[in-house]
C-alpha positions as CSV (number, residue, x, y, z in Angstrom):
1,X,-104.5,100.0,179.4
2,X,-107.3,98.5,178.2
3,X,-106.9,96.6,174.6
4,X,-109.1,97.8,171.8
5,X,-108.1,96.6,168.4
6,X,-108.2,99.4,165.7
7,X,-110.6,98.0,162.7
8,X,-107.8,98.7,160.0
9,X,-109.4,100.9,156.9
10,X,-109.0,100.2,152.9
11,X,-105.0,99.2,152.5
12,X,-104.2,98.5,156.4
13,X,-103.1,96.4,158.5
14,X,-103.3,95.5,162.0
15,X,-101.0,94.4,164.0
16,X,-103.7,91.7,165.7
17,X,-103.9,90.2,162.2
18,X,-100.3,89.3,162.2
19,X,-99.4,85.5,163.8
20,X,-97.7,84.4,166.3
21,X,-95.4,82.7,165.8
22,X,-93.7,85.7,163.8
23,X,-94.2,85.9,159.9
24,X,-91.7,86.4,157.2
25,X,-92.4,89.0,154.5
26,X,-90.4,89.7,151.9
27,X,-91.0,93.2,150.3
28,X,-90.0,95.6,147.4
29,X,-91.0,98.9,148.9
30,X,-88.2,101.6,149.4
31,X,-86.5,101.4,152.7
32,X,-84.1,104.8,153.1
33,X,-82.5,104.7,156.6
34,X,-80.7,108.2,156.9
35,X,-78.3,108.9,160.1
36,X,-76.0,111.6,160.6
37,X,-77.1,113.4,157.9
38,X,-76.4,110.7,155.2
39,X,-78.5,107.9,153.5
40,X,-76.9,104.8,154.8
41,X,-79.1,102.2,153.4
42,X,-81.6,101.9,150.5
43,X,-83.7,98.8,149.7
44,X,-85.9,97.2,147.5
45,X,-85.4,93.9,149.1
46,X,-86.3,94.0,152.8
47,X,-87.9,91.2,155.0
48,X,-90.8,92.2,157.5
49,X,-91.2,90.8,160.6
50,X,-94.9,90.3,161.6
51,X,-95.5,89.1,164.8
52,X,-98.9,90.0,166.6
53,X,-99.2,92.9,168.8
54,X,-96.0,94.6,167.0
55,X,-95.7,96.8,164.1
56,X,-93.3,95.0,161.5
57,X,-89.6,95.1,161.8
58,X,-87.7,95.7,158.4
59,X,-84.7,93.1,158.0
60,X,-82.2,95.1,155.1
61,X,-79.7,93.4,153.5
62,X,-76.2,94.3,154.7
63,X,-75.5,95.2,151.0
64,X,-77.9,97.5,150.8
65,X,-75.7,100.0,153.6
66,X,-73.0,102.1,152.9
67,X,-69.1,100.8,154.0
68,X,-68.9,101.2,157.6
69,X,-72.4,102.1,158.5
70,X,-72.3,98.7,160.7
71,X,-69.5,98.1,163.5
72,X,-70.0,95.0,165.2
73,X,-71.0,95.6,169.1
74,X,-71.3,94.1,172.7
75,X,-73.4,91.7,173.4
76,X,-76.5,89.2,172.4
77,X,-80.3,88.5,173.4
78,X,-82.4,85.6,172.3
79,X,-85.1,85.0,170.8
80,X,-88.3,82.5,171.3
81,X,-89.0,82.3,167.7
82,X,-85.9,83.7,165.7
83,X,-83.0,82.6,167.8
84,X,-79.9,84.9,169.2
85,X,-79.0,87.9,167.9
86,X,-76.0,89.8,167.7
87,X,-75.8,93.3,167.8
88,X,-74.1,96.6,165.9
89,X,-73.9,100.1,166.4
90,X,-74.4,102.1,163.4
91,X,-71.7,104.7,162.3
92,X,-71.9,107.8,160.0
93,X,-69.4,110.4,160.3
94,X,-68.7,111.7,163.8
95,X,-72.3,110.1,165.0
96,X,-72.7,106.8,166.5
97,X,-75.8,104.8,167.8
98,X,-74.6,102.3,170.1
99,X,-76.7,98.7,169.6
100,X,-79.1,100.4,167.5
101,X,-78.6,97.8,164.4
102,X,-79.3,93.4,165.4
103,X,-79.5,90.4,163.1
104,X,-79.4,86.6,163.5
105,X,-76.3,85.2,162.5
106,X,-77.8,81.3,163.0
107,X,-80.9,82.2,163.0
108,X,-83.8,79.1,163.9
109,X,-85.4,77.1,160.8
110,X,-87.8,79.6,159.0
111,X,-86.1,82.3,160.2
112,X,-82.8,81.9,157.8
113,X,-83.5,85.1,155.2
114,X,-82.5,87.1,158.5
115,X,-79.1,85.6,158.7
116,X,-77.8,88.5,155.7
117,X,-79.6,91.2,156.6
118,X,-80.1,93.9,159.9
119,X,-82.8,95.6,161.7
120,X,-82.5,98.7,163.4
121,X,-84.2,100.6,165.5
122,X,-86.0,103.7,163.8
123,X,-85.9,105.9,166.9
124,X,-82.2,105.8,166.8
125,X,-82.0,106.8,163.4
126,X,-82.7,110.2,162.0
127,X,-85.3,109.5,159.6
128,X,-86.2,105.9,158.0
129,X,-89.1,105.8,155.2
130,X,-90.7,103.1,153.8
131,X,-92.0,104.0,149.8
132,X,-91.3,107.9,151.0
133,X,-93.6,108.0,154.0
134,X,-91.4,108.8,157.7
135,X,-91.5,106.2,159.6
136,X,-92.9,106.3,163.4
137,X,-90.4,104.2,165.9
138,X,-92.2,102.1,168.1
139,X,-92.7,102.8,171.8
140,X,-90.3,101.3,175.1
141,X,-86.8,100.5,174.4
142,X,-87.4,97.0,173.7
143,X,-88.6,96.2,170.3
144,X,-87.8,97.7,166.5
145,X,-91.1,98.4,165.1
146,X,-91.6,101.1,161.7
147,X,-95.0,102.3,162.3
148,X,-96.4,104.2,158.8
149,X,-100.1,105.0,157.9
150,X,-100.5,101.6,157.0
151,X,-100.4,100.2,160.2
152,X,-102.9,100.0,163.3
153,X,-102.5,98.5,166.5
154,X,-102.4,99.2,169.5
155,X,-98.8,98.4,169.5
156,X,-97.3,96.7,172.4
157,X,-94.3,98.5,173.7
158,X,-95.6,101.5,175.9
159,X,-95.9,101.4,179.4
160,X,-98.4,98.5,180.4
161,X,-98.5,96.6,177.3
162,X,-95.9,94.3,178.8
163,X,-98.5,91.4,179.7
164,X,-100.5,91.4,176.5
């Protein structure tokens, strides 16, 4: 795959803009996570993750989900930049998405406004939107990125983006 940044338009961003590295971003849209046929989380206080080549990756504050959306889960990864995370599966009803939710619980210096919040993975979800618009998950099964309109890439994450 040959890499062709997209000139973003009027009110986009792209993804090679975004440092490396990763940015913190605090934002007020509205971030609506639904799953199993329920809202369980809705924001107005979200961090973004911006780190080039990705779309961003919305941090919510574990406040801002309903009791027992999160169930701590298996396992850990670790991160260059952010430091290791620890994992949850999100709940709602009779539906569960196994290691669909991470956060840092030490997170690195510069990295400490993830220590009280959670990412998850759109693609596990059944909807998220950010100010109304559906969110796009993010190719592969690796990274946690909301793609909306806003956006452009390419987006590392599909099949032979691994080396960029």
């Amino acid at each position: 795959m040959t890499l062709q940044p997209i000139v973003p338009g009027p009110g986009q961003e792209s993804v090679w803009d975004y440092p490396r590295p990763p940015r913190l971003e605090t934002t007020v849209e509205r971030v609506l996570i639904e799953f199993g046929g329920v809202v369980i989380a809705d924001s107005t206080n979200s961090v973004r993750v911006l780190e080039t080549s990705h779309p961003p990756v919305y941090y919510v504050p574990f406040d801002d989900f309903i009791a027992g959306a999160l169930a701590p889960a298996e396992g850990s990864s670790l991160c260059e930049y952010k430091g290791m995370a620890a994992y949850y599966d999100v709940v709602s009803g009779q539906r569960r998405a196994p290691r669909a939710g991470w956060t840092y619980p030490t997170p690195t210096p510069g990295f400490e406004a993830l220590q009280t919040r959670v990412a998850i993975y759109p693609g596990a979800m059944d909807r998220c939107l950010i100010d109304g618009e559906v969110v796009k998950a993010q190719e592969g099964d690796f990274y946690g990125g909301w793609i909306t309109s806003r956006i452009v890439g390419p987006f590392k994450g599909a099949p032979g983006t691994w080396g960029w």
